[in-house]
C-alpha positions as CSV (number, residue, x, y, z in Angstrom):
1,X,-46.9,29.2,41.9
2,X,-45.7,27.5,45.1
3,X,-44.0,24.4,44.6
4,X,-42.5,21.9,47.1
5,X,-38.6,20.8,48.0
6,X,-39.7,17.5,45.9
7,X,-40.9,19.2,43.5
8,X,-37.5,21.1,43.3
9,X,-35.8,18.2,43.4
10,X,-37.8,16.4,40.3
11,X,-37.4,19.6,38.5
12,X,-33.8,19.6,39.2
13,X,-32.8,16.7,37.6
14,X,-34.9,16.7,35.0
15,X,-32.6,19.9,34.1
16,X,-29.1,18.1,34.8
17,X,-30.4,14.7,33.5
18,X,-31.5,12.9,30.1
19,X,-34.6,11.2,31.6
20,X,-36.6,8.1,29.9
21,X,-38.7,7.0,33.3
22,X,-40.0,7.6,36.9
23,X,-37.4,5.1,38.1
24,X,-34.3,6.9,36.6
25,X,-36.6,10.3,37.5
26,X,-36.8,8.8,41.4
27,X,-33.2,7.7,41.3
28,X,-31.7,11.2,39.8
29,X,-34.2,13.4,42.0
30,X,-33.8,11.2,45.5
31,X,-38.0,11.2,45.6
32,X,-39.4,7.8,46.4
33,X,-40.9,6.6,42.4
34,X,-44.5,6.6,43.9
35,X,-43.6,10.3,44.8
36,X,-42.1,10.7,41.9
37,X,-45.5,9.6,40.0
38,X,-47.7,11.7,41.5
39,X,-45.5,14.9,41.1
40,X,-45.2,14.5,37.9
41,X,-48.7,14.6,36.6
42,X,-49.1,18.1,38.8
43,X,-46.4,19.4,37.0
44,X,-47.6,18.1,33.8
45,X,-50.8,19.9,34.6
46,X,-48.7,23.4,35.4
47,X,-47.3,22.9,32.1
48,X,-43.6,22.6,33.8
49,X,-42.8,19.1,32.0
50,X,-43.7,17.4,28.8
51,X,-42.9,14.1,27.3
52,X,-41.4,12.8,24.2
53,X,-42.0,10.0,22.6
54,X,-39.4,8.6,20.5
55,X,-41.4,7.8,17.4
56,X,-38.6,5.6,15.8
57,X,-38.9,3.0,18.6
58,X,-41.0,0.4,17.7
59,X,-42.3,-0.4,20.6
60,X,-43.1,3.4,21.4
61,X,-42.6,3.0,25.3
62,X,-39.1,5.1,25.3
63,X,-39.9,8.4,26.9
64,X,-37.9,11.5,27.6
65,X,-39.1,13.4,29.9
66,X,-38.1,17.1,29.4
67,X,-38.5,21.0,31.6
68,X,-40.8,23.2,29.8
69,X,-39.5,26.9,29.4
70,X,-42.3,27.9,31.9
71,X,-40.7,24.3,33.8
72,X,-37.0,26.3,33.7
73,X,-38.5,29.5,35.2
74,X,-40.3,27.9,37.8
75,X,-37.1,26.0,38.9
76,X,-35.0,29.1,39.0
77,X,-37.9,31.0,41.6
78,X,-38.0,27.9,43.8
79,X,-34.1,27.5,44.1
80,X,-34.0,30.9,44.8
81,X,-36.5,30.3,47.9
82,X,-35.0,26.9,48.7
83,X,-31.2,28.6,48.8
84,X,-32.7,31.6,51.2
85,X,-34.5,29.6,53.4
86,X,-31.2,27.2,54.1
87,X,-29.4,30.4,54.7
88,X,-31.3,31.6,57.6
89,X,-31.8,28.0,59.0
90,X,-28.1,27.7,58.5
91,X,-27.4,31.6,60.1
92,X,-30.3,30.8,62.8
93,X,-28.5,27.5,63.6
94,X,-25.1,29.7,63.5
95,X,-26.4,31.9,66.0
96,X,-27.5,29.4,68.7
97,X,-24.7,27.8,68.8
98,X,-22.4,30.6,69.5
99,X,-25.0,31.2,72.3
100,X,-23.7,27.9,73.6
101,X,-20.2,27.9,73.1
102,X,-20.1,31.3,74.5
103,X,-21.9,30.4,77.6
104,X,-19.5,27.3,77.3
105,X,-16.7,29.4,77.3
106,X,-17.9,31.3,80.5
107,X,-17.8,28.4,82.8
108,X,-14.1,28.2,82.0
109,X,-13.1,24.5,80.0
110,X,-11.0,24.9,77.5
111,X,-10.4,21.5,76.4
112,X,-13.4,20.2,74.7
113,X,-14.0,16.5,73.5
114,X,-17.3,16.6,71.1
115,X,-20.0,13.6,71.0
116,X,-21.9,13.2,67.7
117,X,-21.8,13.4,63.8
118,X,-18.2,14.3,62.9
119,X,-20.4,17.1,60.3
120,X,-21.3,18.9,64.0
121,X,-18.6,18.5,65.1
122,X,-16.7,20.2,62.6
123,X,-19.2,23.0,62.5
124,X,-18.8,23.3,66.1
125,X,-14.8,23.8,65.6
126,X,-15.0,26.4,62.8
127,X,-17.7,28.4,65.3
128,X,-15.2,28.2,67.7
129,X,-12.5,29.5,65.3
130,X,-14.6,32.3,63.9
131,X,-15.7,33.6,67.0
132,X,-12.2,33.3,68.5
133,X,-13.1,31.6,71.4
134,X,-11.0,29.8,74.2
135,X,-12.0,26.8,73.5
136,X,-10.4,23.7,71.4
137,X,-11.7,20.2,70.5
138,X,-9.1,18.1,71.5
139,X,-11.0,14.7,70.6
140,X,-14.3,13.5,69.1
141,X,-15.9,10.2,69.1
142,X,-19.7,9.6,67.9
143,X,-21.3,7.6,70.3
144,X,-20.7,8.3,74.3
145,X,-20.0,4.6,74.6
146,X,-16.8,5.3,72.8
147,X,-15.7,7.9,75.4
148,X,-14.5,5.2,77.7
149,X,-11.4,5.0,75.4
150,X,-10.4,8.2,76.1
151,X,-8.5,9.8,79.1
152,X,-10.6,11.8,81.7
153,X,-7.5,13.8,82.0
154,X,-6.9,14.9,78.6
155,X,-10.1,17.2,78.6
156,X,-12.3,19.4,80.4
157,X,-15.6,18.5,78.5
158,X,-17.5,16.4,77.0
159,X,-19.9,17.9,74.7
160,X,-22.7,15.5,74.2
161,X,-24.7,15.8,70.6
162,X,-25.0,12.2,70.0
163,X,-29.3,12.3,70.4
164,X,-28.8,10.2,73.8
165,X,-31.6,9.9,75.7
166,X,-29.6,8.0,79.3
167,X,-28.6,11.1,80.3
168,X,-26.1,12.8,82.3
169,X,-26.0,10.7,85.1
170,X,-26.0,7.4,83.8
171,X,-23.3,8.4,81.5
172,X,-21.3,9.7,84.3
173,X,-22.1,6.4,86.6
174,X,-21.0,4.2,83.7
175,X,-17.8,5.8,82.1
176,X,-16.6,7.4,85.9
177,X,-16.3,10.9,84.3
178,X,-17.5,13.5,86.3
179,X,-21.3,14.5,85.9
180,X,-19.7,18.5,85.7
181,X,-17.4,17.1,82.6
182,X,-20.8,16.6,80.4
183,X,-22.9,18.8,78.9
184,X,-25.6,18.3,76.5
185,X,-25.1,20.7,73.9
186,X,-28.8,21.1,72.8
């Protein structure tokens, strides 16, 4: 039975979470309520959740929504596919980028300023440390606007992930760093 990351994800925290409506369900899950709605009635039909009524309430509207055992077993096989699959997007990902900073690494800068999402960037440093190569990330701002606040002088690099789509040159022609001090990293 091939179910879907959402699908996952409802069937996650319906395991991890007392549940007594979509809106909690959408809210514990992180799947949009309408989402939400429709997942649940294919799951109802695989027989992977059920619902409780609480028969003491008198208004009978309080439901808990609650995994199956078949539900349990079918959350185990997909967060065994969804974990393997990260792990060789994650050791793909792993791999081109020590391409990079290994061809990076050739053309001789050693001081390295990174441009993006500080999570890159630190994945970017601890590739660097693993692989042991000569090259250190003396500084890193998010945006290449911010670069203008730091000295030219005080690296060899600017490694641009920030998803900029001015380019090279204009960067360069705004900021007067050298067009050779950037490189795009992707």
């Amino acid at each position: 039975m091939e179910l879907s990351e959402k699908s996952f994800q409802i069937l996650d925290a319906l395991d991890r979470n007392e549940v007594f409506n979509q809106r909690q369900l959408a809210e514990h899950s992180g799947v949009s309520l309408s989402q939400v709605n429709y997942l649940l009635k294919r799951l109802f039909e695989k027989g992977l959740v059920k619902v409780r009524n609480f028969q003491k309430n008198p208004t009978k509207s309080v439901y808990l929504y609650l995994l199956t055992p078949k539900g349990l077993d079918a959350k185990s096989q997909v967060a065994v596919r969804f974990v393997k699959s990260r792990l060789r997007e994650y050791n793909h990902l792993r791999n081109i980028l020590t391409e990079e900073l290994t061809s990076i690494e050739r053309t001789s800068p050693v001081r390295i300023v990174f441009v993006g999402p500080l999570i890159v960037k630190d994945f970017v440093d601890s590739m660097i440390k693993e692989k042991d190569l000569n090259l250190v990330v003396v500084g890193h701002c998010n945006q290449w606007e911010n670069l203008e606040g730091i000295d030219p002088k005080s690296f060899d690099m600017a490694l641009l992930f920030d998803g900029n789509a001015e380019g090279v040159k204009k960067i360069s022609g705004q900021l007067n760093i050298p067009k050779e001090k950037l490189t795009l990293l992707w």
